[in-house]
C-alpha angles and dihedrals in degrees: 000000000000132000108259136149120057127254116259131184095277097057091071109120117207130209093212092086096042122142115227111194123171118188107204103198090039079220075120089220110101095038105179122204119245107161096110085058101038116083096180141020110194123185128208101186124201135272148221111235099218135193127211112194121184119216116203083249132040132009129323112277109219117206120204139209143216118286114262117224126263128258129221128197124190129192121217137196098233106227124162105232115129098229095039125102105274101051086046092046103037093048080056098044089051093039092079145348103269107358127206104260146165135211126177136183138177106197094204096044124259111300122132119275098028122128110257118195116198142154100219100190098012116138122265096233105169138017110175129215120249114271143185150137129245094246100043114113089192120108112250124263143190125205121214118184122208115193130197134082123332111219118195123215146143127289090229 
């Protein structure tokens, strides 16, 4: 399909509603919701290793990979309750080395029709400690990274 139309003012899609889901077992079966917790969602999308490789005659001949797998990092508010986001996420990050893990997010909310991003059985890579400075009037927050393939459907 090609790309037609031209962007207005109401096309505009806003972080400030987004849905934040983590699936700690990446079965994708029990999603819970973090959004009130998360701050940030940042995406390093992978890439494709090429080769360029330069005869004596004629143009350079480039050779492509395959394509990596994404990354997705996810930004938390780091609270202490035994059932919030850090205690669930971190107990999984130290429970193996890679653990099965989901994250999902819907940019525009959840209603139905909107675009959702998420890796289902990627692997948990990071979870960072709580962190701060005295003179910081920010709230504290932890980091945790899940890495695999974002796939791309419909809230329905």
């Amino acid at each position: 399909m090609p790309i037609s139309g031209t962007y207005s003012a109401g096309d505009a899609i806003s972080f400030g509603d987004c849905l934040v889901e983590v699936e700690l077992t990446g079965a994708d079966s029990a999603w819970a919701d973090i959004d009130s917790w998360a701050t940030e969602v940042s995406v390093n999308p992978g890439t494709v290793p090429f080769q360029d490789t330069y005869p004596f005659e004629g143009s350079a001949i480039t050779f492509a990979g395959s394509r990596g797998s994404d990354e997705v990092t996810v930004t938390v508010v780091y609270t202490e309750g035994s059932t919030d986001p850090f205690q669930n996420i971190f107990d999984r990050f130290v429970s193996a080395s890679g653990p099965t893990f989901g994250v999902r997010w819907v940019p525009k909310g959840s209603a139905s029709g909107n675009f959702r991003f998420e890796i289902t059985a990627g692997k948990l890579i990071a979870c960072s400690l709580p962190q701060g400075g005295g003179d910081s009037a920010s709230a504290t927050t932890f980091t945790f990274a899940v890495q695999g393939a974002v796939a791309r459907d419909t809230i329905t």
